[in-house]
C-alpha positions as a Markdown table, in Angstrom:
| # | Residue | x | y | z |
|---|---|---|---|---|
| 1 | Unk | 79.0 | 107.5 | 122.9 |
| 2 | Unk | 81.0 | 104.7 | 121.9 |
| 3 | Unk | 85.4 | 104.6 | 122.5 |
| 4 | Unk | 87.2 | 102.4 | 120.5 |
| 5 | Unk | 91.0 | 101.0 | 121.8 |
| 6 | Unk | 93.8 | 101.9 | 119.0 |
| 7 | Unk | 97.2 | 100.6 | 119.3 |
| 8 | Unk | 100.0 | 102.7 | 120.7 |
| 9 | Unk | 101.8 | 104.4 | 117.6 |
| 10 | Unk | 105.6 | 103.3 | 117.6 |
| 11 | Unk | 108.8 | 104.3 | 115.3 |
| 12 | Unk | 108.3 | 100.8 | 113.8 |
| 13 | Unk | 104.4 | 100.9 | 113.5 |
| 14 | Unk | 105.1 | 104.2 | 111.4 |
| 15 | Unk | 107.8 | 102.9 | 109.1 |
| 16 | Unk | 105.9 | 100.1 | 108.2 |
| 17 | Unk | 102.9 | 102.6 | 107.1 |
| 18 | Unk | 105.2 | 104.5 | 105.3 |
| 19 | Unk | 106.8 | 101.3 | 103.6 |
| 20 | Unk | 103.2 | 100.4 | 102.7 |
| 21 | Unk | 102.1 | 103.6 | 101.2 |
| 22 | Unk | 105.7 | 104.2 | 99.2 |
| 23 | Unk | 105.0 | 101.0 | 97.8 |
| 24 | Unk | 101.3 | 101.5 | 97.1 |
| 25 | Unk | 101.9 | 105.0 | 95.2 |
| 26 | Unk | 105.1 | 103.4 | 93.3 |
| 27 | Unk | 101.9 | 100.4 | 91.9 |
| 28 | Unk | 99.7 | 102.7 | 91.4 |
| 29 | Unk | 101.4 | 105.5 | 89.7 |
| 30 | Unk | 103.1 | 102.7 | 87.6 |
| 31 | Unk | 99.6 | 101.3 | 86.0 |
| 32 | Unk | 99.3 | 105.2 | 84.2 |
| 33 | Unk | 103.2 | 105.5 | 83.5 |
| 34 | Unk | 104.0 | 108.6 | 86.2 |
| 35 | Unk | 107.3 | 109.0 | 87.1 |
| 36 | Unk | 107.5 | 107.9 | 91.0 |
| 37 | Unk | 110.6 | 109.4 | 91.5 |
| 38 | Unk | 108.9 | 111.9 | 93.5 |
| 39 | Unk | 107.4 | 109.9 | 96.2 |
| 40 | Unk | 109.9 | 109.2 | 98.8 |
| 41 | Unk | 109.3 | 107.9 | 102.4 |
| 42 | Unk | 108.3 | 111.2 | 104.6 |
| 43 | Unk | 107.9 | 113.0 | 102.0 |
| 44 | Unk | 108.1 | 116.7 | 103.2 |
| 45 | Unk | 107.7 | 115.5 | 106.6 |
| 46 | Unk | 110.8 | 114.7 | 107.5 |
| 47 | Unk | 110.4 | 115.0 | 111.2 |
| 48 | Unk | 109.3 | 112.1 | 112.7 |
| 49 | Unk | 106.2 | 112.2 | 115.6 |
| 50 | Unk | 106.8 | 111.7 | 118.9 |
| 51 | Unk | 106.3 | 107.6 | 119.6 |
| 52 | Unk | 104.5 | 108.3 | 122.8 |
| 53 | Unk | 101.8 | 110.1 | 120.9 |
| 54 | Unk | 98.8 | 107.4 | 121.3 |
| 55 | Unk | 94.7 | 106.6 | 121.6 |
| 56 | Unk | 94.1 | 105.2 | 124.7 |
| 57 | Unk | 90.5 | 103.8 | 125.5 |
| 58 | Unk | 88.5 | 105.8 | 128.3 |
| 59 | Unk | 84.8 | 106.4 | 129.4 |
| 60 | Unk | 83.1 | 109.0 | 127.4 |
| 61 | Unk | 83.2 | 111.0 | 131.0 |
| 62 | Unk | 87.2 | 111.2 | 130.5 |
| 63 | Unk | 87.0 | 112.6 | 127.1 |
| 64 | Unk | 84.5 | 114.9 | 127.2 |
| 65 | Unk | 86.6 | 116.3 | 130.1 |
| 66 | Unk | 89.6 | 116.2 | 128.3 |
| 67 | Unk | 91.3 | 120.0 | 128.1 |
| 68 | Unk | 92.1 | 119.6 | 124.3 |
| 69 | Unk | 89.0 | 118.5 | 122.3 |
| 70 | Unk | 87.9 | 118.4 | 118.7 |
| 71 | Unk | 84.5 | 118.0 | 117.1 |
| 72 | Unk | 83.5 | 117.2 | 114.1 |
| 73 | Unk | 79.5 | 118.0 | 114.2 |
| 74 | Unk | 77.6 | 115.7 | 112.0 |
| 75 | Unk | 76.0 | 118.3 | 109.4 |
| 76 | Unk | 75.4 | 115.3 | 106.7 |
| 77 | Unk | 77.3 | 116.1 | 103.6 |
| 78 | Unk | 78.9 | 119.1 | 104.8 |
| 79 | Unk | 81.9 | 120.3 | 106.8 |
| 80 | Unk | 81.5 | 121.9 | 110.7 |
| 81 | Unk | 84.8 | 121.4 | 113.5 |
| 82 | Unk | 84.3 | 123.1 | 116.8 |
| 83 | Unk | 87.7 | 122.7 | 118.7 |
| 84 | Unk | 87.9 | 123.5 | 122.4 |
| 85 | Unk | 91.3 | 124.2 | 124.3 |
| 86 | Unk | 91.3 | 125.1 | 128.0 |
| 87 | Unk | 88.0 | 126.8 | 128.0 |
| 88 | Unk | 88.8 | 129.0 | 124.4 |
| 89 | Unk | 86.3 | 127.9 | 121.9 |
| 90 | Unk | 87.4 | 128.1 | 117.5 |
| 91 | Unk | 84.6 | 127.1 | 114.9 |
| 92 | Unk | 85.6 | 125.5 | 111.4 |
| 93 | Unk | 83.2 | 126.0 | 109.0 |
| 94 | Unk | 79.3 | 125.7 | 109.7 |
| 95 | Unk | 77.9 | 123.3 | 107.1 |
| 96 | Unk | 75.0 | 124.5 | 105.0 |
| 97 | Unk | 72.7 | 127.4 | 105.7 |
| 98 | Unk | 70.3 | 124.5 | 107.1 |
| 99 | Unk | 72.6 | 123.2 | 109.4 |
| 100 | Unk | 72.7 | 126.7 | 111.2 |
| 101 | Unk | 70.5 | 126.0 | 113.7 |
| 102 | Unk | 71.9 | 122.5 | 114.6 |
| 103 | Unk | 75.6 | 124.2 | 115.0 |
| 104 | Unk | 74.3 | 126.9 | 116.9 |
| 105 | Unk | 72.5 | 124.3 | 119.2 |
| 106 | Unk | 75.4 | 121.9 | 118.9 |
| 107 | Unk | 78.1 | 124.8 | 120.1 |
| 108 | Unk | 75.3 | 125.6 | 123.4 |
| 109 | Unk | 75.0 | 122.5 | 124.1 |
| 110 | Unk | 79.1 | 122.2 | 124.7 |
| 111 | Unk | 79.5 | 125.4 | 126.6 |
| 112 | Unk | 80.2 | 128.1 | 124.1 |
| 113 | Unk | 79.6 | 131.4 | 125.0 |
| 114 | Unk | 82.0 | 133.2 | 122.6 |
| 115 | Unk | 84.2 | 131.9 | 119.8 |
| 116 | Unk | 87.8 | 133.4 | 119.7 |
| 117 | Unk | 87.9 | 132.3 | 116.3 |
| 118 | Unk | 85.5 | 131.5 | 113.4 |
| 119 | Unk | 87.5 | 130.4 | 110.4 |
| 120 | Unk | 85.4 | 129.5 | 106.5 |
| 121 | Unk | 87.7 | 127.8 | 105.0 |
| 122 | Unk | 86.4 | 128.8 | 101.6 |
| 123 | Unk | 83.4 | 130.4 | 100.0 |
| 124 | Unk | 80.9 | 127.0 | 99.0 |
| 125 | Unk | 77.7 | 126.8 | 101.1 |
| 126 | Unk | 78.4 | 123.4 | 102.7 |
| 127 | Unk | 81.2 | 125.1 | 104.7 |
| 128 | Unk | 80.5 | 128.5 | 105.2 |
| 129 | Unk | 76.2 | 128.2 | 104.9 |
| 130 | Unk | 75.7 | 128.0 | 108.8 |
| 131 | Unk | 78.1 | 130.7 | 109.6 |
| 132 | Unk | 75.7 | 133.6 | 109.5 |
| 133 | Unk | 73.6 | 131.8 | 112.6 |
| 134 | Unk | 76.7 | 131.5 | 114.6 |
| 135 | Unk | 78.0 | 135.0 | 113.9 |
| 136 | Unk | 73.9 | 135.9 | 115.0 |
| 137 | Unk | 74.4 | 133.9 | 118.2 |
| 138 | Unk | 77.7 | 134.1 | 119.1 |
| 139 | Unk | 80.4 | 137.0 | 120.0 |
| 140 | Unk | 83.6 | 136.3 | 118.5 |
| 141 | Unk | 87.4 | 137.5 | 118.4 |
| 142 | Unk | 88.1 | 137.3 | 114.8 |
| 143 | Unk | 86.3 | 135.5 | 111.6 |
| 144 | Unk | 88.8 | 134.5 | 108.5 |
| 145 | Unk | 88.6 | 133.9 | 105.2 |
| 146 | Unk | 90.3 | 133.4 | 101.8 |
| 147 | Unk | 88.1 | 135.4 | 100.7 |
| 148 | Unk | 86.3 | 139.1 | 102.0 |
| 149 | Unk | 83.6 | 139.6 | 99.2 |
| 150 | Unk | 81.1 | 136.5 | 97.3 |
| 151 | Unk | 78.8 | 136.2 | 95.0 |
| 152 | Unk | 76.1 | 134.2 | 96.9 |
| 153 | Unk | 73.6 | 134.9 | 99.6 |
| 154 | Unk | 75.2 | 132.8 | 102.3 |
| 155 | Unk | 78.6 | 134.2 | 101.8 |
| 156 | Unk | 77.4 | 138.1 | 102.0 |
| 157 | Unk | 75.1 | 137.2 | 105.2 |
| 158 | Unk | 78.6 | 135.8 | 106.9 |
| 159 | Unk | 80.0 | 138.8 | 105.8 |
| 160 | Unk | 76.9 | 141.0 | 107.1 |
| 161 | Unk | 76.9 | 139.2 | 110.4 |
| 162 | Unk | 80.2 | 139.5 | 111.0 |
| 163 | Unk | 80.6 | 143.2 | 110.4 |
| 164 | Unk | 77.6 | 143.5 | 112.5 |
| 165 | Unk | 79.9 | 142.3 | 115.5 |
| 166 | Unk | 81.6 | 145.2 | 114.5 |
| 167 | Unk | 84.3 | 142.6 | 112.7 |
| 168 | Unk | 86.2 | 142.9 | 109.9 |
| 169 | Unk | 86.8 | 139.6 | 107.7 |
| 170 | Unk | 89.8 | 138.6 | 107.4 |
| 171 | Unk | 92.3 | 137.5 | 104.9 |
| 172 | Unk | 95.1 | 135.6 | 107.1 |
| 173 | Unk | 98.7 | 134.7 | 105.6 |
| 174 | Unk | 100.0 | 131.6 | 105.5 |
| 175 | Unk | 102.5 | 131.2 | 108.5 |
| 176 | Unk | 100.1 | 132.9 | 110.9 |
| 177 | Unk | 100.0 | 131.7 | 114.7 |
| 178 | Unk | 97.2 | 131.7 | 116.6 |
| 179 | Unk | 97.1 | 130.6 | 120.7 |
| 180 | Unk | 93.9 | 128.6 | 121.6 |
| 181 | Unk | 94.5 | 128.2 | 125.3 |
| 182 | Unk | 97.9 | 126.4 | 125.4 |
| 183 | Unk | 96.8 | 125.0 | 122.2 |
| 184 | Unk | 98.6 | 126.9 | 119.0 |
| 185 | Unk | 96.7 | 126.6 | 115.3 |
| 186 | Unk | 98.7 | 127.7 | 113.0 |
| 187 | Unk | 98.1 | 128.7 | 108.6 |
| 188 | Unk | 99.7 | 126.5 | 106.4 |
| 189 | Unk | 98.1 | 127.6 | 103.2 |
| 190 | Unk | 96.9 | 128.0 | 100.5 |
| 191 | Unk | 100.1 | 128.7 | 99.7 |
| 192 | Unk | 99.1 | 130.5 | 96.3 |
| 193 | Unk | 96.2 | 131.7 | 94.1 |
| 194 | Unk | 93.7 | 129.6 | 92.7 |
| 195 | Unk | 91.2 | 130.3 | 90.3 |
| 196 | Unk | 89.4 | 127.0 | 91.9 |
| 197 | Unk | 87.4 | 127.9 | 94.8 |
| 198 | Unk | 88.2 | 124.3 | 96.4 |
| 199 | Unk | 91.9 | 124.9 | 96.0 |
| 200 | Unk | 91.4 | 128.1 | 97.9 |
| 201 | Unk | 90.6 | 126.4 | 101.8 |
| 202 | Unk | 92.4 | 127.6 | 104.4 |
| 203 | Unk | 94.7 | 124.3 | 106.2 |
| 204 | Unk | 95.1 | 124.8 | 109.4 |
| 205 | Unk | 97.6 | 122.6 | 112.0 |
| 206 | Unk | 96.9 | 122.4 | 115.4 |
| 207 | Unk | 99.1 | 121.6 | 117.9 |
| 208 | Unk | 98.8 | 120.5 | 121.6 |
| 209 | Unk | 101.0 | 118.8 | 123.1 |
| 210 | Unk | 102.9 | 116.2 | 121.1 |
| 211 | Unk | 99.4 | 115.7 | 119.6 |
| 212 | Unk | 98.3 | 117.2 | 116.1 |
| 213 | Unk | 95.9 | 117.8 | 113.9 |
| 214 | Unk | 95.2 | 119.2 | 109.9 |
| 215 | Unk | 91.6 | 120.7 | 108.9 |
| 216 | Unk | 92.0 | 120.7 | 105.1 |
| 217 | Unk | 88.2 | 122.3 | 103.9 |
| 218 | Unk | 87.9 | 121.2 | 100.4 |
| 219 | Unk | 91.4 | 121.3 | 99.0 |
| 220 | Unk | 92.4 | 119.2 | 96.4 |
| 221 | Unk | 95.4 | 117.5 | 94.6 |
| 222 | Unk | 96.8 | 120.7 | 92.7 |
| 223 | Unk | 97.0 | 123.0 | 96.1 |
| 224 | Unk | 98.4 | 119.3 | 98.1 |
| 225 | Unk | 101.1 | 119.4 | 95.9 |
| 226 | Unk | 102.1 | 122.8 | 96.5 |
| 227 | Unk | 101.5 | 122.7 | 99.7 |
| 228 | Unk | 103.8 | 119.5 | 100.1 |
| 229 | Unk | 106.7 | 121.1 | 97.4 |
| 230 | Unk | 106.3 | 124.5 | 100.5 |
| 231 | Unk | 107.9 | 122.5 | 102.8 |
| 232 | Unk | 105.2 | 123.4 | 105.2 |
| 233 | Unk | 105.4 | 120.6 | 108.5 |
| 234 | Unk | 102.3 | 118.6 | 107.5 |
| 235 | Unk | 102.8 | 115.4 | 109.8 |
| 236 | Unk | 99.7 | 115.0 | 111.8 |
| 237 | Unk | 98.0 | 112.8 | 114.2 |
| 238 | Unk | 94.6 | 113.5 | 113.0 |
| 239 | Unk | 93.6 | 114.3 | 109.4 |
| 240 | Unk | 89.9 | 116.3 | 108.3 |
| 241 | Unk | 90.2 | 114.2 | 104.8 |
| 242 | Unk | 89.6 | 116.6 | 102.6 |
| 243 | Unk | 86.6 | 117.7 | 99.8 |
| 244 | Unk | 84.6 | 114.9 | 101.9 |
| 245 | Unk | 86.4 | 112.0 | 100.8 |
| 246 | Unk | 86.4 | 112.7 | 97.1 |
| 247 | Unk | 89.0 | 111.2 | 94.7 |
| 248 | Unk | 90.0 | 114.7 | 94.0 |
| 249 | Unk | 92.1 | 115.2 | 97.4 |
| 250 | Unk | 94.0 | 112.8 | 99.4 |
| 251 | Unk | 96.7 | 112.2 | 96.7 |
| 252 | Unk | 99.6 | 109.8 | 97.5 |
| 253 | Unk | 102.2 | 112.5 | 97.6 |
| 254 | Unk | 99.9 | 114.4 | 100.2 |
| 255 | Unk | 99.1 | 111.4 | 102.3 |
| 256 | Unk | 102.5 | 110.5 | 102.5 |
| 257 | Unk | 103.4 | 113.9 | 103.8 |
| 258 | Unk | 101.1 | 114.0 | 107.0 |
| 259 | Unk | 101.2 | 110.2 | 107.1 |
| 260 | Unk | 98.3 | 110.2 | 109.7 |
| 261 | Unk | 96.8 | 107.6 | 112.2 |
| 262 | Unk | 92.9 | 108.6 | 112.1 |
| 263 | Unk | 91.9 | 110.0 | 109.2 |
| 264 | Unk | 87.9 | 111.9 | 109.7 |
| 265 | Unk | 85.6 | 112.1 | 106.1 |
| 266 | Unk | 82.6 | 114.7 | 107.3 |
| 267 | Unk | 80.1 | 113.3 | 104.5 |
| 268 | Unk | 76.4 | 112.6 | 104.3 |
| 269 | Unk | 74.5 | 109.4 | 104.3 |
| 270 | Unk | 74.0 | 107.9 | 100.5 |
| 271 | Unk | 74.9 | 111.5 | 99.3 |
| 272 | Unk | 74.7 | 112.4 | 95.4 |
| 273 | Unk | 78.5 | 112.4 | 95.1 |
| 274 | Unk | 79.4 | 109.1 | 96.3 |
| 275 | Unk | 81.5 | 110.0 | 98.9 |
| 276 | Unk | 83.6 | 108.5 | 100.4 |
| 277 | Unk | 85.2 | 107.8 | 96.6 |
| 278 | Unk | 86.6 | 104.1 | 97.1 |
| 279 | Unk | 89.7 | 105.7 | 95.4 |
| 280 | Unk | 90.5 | 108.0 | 98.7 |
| 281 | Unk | 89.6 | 105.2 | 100.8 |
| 282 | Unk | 91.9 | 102.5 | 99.3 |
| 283 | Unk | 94.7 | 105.2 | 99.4 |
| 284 | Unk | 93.8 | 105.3 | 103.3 |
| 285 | Unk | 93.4 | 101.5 | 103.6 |
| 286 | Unk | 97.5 | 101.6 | 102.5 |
| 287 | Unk | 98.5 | 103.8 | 104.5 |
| 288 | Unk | 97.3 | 102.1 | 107.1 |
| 289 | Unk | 95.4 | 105.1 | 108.6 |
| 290 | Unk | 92.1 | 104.7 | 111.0 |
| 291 | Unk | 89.0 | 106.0 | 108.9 |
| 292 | Unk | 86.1 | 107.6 | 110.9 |
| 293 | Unk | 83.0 | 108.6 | 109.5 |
| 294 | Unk | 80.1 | 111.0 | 110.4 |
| 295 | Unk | 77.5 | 109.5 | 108.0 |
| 296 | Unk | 78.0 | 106.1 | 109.6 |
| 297 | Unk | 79.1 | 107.5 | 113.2 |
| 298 | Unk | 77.1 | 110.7 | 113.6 |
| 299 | Unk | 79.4 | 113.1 | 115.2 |
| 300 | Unk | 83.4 | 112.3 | 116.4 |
| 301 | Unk | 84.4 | 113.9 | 118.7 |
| 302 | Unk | 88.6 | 113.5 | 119.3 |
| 303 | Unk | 90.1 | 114.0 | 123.2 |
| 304 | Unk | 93.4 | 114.9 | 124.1 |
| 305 | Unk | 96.1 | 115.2 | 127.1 |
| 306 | Unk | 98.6 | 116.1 | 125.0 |
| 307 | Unk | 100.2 | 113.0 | 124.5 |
| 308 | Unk | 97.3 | 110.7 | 124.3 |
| 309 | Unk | 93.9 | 111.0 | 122.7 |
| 310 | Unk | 91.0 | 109.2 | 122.8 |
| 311 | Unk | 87.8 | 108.7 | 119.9 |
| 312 | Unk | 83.9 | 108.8 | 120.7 |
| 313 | Unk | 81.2 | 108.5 | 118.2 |
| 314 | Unk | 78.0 | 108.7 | 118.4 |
| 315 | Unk | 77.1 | 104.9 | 116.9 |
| 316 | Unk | 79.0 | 101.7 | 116.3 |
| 317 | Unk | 80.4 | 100.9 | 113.5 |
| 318 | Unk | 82.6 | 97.8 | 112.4 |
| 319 | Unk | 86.0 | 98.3 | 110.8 |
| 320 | Unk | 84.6 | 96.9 | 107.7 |
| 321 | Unk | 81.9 | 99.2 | 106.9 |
| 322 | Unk | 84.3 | 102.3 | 107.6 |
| 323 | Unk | 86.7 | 101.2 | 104.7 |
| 324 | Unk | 84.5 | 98.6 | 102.5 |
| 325 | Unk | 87.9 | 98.3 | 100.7 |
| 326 | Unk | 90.2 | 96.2 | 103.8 |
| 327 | Unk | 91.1 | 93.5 | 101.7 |
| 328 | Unk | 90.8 | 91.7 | 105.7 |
| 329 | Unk | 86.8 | 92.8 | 105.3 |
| 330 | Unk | 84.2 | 90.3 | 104.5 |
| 331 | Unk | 82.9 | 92.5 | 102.3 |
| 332 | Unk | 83.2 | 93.1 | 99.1 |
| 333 | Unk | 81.9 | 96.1 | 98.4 |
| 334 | Unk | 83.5 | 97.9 | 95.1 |
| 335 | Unk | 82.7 | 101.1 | 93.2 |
| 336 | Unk | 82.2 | 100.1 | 89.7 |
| 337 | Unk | 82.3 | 102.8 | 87.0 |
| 338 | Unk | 80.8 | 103.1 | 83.2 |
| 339 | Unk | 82.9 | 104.4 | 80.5 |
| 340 | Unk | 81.9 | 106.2 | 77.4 |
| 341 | Unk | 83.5 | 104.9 | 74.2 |
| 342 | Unk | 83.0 | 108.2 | 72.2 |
| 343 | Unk | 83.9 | 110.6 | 74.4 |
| 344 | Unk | 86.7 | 108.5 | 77.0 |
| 345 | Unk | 84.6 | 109.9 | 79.9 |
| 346 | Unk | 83.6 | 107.4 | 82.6 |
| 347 | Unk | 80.8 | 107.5 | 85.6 |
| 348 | Unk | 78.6 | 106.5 | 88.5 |
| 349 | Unk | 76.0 | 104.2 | 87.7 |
| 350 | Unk | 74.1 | 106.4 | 89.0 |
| 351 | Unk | 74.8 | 109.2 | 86.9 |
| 352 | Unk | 72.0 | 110.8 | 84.4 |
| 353 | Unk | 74.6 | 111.0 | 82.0 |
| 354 | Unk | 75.1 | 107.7 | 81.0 |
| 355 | Unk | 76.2 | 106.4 | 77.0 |
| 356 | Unk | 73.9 | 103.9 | 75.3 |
| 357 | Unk | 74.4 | 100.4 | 75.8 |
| 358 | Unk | 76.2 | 100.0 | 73.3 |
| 359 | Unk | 78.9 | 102.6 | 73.8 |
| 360 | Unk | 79.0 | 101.6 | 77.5 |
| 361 | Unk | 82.4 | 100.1 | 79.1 |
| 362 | Unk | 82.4 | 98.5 | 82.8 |
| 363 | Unk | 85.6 | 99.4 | 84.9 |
| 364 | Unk | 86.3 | 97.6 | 88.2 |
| 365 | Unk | 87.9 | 100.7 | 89.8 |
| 366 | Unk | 88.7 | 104.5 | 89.1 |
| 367 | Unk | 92.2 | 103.6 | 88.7 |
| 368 | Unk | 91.4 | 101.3 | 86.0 |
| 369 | Unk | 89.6 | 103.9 | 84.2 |
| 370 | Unk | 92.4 | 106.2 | 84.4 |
| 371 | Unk | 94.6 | 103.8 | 83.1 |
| 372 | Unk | 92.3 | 103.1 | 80.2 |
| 373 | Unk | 92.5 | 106.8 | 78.8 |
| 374 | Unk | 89.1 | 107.8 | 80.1 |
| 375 | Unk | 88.5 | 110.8 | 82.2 |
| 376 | Unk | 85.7 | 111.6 | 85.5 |
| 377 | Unk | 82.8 | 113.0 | 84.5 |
| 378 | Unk | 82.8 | 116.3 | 86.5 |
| 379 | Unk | 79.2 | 115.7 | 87.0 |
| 380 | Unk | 78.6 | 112.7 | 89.1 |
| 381 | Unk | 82.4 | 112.4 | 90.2 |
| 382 | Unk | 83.8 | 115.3 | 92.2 |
């Protein structure tokens, strides 16, 4: 496992990031005529982090040892956190129902013998698939859920697994505190209804120490917003980007609110969606926030003493080939997209839905496309 040295975050450090990303929104907002009046330094998080809060490069020995730690379990394109606080064990989704073994032998393999809490935070396969193996496997305390009833297979065997416990699913509100050790994860929404499952992912914040952390699931810009106009605390450390990197989460606004230093995308290797979009990761790239990746780094796993934490992966990767779009990188890797003329919708190149050549239209960047009039095709972008 590799462990990577990150500079010590400082007052200064932070107001510079936030300086950047003010001024990123501001440009980029501006290109499609928003009003930016909105955006403002902080945003809802006023409430600066404490300056001692830091990584700090160890062995792999020190942070697997480390009282507070966080995992996010490589399950390819999927989602699957297990975090550990003095001995007390909570699971965060369990990726597909063909990841259920691999989380199972993932959460033996650390220790786990019971989970105090199994949280799905919403009702798509790729995060709550492999919870019906670890309900089978392991005793828990209590399981959660937007949600208590589903439509599909995977949900209902959750459900049937759970109740078999002798458990009841769920519902939590939002302002809910949970102990996890001397650890304390708290809801912060959704903070309404939504028709759209995405929007319905439970966000958590965990807190040890001066050290935090936000799991997201799959919400996206409409429930960000909310969530940021709440007032909820969303400054963070650590942030599970969320809906796997898509352009449909991440928005300014929100980013500006938890204003991060690592930022995790749990995505699979040349997956169908194109995630990471280089939309999210260009927003990330101006905010000056650390991108980690489990299709490039396998598994990250995320240390803490509560005022320090420390990063291992399970491959090397360069800077560059985390965020492809570091105007510092060599590379020049760019996401292109193809409009339709007739119907202002734009793609992948990849996409099986592409115009004739002749009502095709090349755009350098999503952005562009935006600003064009054209729309995502809710196909190949998501």
């Amino acid at each position: 496992m590799e462990n990577f040295k990150k500079e010590k975050v400082t007052s200064q450090t932070l107001m510079s990031r936030l300086a950047a990303l003010a001024l990123a929104a501001a440009l980029a907002l501006g290109l499609v005529g928003c009003d930016t009046s909105s955006i403002v330094p902080g945003g809802s998080g006023d409430v600066m982090p404490n300056p001692a809060a830091s990584q700090t490069e160890t062995t792999p020995s020190d942070g697997q040892n480390a009282a507070f730690q966080m995992h996010f379990i490589d399950v390819g394109q999927a989602l699957s956190v297990l975090v550990e606080c003095d001995g007390q064990f909570m699971l965060y989704d369990g990726g597909n129902v063909d990841d259920g073994s691999l989380v199972v032998s993932y959460l033996q393999k650390q220790g786990v013998e019971q989970l105090q809490y199994v949280f799905c935070s919403h009702a798509h396969e790729d995060h709550v698939g492999g919870l019906a193996a670890v309900m089978a496997k392991f005793p828990a305390g209590h399981a959660y859920s937007p949600v208590t009833e589903g439509s599909t297979k995977c949900f209902n065997d959750f459900v049937k697994y759970t109740q078999q416990q002798g458990l009841q699913l769920e519902v939590p509100s939002v302002g809910t505190v949970w102990p996890l050790g001397s650890a304390t994860v708290t809801l912060l929404g959704p903070v309404t209804q939504y028709s759209e499952t995405n929007n319905t992912s439970l966000v958590l914040r965990i807190d040890y120490g001066v050290t935090s952390f936000l799991l997201t699931g799959d919400m996206e810009n409409t429930a960000e917003t909310d969530l940021v106009n709440s007032g909820a605390n969303l400054k963070a450390d650590v942030l599970q980007v969320g809906h796997h990197g898509s352009s449909t989460s991440t928005s300014y606004l929100f980013l500006n609110a938890v204003l991060p230093e690592m930022g995790v995308i749990s995505c699979g290797t040349g997956n169908k969606y194109g995630h990471p979009h280089e939309e999210t990761l260009s927003i990330l790239r101006d905010a000056k926030v650390d991108v980690y990746r489990t299709d490039l780094q396998g598994t990250i796993t995320i240390g803490s003493d509560g005022q320090n934490f420390t990063v291992g992966t399970e491959r090397f990767v360069p800077d560059s080939q985390l965020n492809p779009t570091d105007p510092s990188s060599s590379s020049t890797a760019q996401q292109a997209y193809i409009g339709n003329v007739n119907s202002k919708k734009f793609h992948l190149p990849s996409c099986a839905n592409l115009p004739a050549e002749k009502n095709q239209i090349l755009f350098s960047s999503y952005d562009e496309a935006v600003a064009a009039g054209y729309s995502p095709c809710s196909s190949c972008i998501k």
